[in-house]
C-alpha positions in Angstrom: 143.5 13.3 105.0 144.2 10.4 107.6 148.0 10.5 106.0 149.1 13.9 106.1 146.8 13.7 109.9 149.0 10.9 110.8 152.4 12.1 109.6 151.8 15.2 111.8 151.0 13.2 115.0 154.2 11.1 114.1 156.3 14.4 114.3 154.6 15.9 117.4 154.9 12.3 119.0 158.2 12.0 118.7 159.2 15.4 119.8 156.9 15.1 122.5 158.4 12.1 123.7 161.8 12.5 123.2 161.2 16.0 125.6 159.8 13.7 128.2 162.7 11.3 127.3 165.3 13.4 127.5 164.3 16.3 130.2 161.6 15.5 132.0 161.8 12.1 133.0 165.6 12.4 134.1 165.1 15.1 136.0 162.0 13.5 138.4 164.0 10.3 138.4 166.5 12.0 140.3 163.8 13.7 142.3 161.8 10.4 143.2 163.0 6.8 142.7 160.6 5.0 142.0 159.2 7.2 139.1 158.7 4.9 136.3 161.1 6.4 133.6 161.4 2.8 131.8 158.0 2.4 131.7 156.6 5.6 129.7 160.0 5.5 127.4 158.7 1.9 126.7 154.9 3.1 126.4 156.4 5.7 124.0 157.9 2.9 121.9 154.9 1.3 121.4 152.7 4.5 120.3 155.0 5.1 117.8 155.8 1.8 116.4 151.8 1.6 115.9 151.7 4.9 114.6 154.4 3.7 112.3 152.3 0.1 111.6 149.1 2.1 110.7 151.4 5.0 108.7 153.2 2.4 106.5 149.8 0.7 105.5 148.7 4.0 104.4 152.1 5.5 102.5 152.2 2.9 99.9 153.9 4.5 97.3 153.5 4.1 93.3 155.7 5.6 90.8 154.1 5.9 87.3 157.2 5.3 85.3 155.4 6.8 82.2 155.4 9.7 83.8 156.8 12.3 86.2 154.1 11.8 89.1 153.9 10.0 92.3 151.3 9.0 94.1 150.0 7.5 97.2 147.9 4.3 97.6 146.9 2.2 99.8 145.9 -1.6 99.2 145.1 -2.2 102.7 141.5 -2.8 103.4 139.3 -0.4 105.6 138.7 -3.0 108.4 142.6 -3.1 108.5 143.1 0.2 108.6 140.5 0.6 111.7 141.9 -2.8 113.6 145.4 -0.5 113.4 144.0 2.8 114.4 142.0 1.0 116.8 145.6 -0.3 118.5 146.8 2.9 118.0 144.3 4.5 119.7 143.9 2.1 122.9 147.7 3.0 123.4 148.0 6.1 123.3 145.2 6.4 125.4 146.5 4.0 128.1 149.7 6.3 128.3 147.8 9.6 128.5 146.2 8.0 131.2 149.0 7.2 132.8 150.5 10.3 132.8 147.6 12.0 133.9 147.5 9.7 136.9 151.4 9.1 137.7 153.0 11.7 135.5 151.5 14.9 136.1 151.2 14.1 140.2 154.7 13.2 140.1 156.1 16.5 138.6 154.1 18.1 141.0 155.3 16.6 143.8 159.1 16.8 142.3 159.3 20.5 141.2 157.9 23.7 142.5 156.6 25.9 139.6 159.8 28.1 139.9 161.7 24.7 139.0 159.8 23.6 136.4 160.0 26.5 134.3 163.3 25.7 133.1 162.1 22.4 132.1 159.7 23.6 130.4 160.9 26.0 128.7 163.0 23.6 127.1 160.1 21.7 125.6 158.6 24.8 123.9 163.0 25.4 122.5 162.8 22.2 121.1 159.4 21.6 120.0 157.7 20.8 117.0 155.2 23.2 115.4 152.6 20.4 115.7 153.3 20.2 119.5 152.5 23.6 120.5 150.3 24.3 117.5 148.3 21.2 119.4 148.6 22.8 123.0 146.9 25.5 121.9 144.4 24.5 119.2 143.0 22.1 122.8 143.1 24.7 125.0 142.1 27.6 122.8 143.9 30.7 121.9 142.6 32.9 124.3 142.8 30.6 127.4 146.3 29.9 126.0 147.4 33.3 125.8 145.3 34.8 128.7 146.0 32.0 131.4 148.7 30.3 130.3 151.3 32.6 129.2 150.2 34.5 132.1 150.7 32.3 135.0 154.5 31.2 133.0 155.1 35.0 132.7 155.4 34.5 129.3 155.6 38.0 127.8 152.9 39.1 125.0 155.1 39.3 122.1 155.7 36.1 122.3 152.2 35.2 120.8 153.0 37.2 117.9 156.4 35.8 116.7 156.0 32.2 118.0 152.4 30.9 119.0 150.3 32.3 116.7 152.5 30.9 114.2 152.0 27.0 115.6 148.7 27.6 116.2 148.1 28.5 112.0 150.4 25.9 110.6 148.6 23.1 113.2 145.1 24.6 112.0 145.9 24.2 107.9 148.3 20.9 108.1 146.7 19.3 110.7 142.9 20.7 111.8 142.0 21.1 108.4 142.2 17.0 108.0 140.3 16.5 110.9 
């Protein structure tokens, strides 16, 4: 369970902070100088090289050569394993912080609403399943679909063909290990 949980926090990690990486971050730098772009790409570094520390101590891998099966084992001990999801967690927790405090405040003052939709709309182009399947799992489906689609004008249907869709495969790949 903590594998399969931590392999899908890699993916939405990554997408999620190569969005902010790539879109987000240029676009308020240009806005306001002394936004700290190199800071949160650095603090992104370090979430997911911990990620990776913790993931790599938990993917050992074991081919039985007698036979056709793989499987997974870990010869890390559970105090280990709890000193590296404790690191993990202190730093991702520190950055979430800091966007809350400095990220979130700065987009506001940078973009109106009618300017960041583009910006947006480009994270939920190019995101992972496990990103908006995430969004909405915290904020629950129907605040999702009856506050936050509504104030991005984002039409009904698009529940049906996209959301919904995140929203299962985060419940049953990701929930379900929780």
């Amino acid at each position: 369970c903590i594998r399969n949980w931590c392999k899908g926090t890699k993916a939405n990690g990554r997408f999620h902070g190569q969005n902010e990486s790539d879109h987000l971050q240029p676009a308020i730098a240009e806005r306001l100088k002394d936004f700290p772009t190199s800071t949160l790409k650095q603090d992104h570094e370090e979430i997911h090289n911990s990620l990776d520390e913790l993931l790599s101590k938990l993917l050992v891998v074991s081919r039985d050569t007698t036979t056709t099966t793989t499987t997974a084992t870990s010869d890390c001990k559970e105090e280990e394993l709890l000193k590296l999801w404790c690191k993990y967690e202190a730093t991702i927790l520190s950055h979430f912080q800091q966007e809350e405090q400095e990220g979130i405040v700065s987009t506001r003052q940078a973009f109106s609403a009618k300017e960041w939709a583009p910006i947006i709309k480009t994270f939920f182009d190019l995101g992972a399943k496990e990103e908006f399947g995430s969004l909405i799992h915290a904020m629950g489906s129907d605040d999702f679909r009856n506050v936050f689609m509504k104030q991005r004008k984002i039409p009904g249907f698009v529940w049906r063909i996209a959301f919904q869709k995140n929203l299962r495969y985060y419940e049953t790949t990701m929930v379900r290990h929780m």
